[in-house]
Structures are given as C-alpha cells and as structure tokens.
C-alpha positions as CSV (number, residue, x, y, z in Angstrom):
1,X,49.1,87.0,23.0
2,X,47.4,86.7,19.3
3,X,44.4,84.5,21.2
4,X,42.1,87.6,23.1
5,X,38.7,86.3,22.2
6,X,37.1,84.6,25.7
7,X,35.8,81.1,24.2
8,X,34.0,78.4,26.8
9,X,36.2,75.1,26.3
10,X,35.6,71.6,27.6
11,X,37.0,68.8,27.7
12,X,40.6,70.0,28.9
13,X,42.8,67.1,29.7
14,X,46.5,67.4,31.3
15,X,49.0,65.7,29.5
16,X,53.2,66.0,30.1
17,X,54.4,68.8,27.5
18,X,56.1,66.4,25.9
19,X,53.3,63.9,24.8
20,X,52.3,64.0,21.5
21,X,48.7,64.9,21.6
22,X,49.7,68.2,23.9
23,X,48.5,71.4,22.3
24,X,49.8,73.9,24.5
25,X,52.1,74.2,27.7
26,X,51.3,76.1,30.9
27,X,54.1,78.8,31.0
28,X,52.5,81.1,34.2
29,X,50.3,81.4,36.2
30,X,48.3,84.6,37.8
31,X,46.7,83.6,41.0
32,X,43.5,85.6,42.8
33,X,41.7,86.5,39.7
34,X,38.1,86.5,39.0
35,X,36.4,85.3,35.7
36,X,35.5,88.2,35.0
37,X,38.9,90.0,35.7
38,X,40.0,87.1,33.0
39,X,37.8,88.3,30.4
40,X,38.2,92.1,30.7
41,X,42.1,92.1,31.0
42,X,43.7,91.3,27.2
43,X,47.4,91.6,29.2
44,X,47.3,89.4,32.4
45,X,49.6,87.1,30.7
46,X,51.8,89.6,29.3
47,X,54.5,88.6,31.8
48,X,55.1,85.4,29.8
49,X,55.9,86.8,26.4
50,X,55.8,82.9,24.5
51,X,52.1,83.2,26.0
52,X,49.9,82.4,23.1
53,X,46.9,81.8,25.0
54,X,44.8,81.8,28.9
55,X,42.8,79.6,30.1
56,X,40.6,81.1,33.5
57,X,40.3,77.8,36.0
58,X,38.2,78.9,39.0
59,X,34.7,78.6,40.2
60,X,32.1,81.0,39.0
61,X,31.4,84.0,41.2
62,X,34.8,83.2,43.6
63,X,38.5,83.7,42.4
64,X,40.7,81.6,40.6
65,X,43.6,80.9,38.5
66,X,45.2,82.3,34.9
67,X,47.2,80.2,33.1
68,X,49.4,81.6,30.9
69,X,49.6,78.8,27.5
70,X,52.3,78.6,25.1
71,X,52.4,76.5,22.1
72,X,53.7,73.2,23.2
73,X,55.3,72.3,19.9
74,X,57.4,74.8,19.7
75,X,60.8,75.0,21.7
C-alpha cells in the first residue's frame, strides 16, 4: 500500500465503483480487528495487492472492519 499514515476522515459516502465522483473501490475486507490493531499493522491489507489504501470502520474500544481500497479509476 503507498498510503500508511492513519488520517481521521469524514464525510465518507458510498457510491457504485463506477460513478464518477468514486475515489476509491473496496477490494477486501479484514473482519475482527480493533482500531488500534488498524493503526499499528502497515500490512493487514497486504492480501489485496491493488490495495492503495484502509479505511478502519468499527466503534471505538470494540472490534470492527478493514477495508482494503483500491483506486477506483483504474481497471
């Protein structure tokens, strides 16, 4: 992934892959992980090697979901 450095984001929207305002494409997913398993482990993704990117979605303190992005723009 060339994307390592943990950044807070909002305002995530979901969008089809193929509409034109979508950034990135969710290409995997690694279940049962914490936040801060996310932020400590650079190669959680490396599974999915068009993975540019994670995004953590979970609650704080409990477990939740990696998802592996990939640029969508490129096929």
């Amino acid at each position: 992934m060339n994307s390592t450095t943990a950044q807070e984001v909002s305002n995530v929207k979901i969008v089809s892959c193929t509409a034109s305002d979508a950034k990135y494409k969710v290409v995997g997913v690694v279940p049962n992980k914490t936040e801060a398993q996310f932020n400590v482990d650079d190669h959680l993704c490396d599974a999915y090697p068009t993975a540019v990117s994670a995004l953590w979605q979970g609650r704080a303190g409990g477990s939740g979901s990696v998802l592996c992005l990939a640029d969508a723009k490129k096929r």
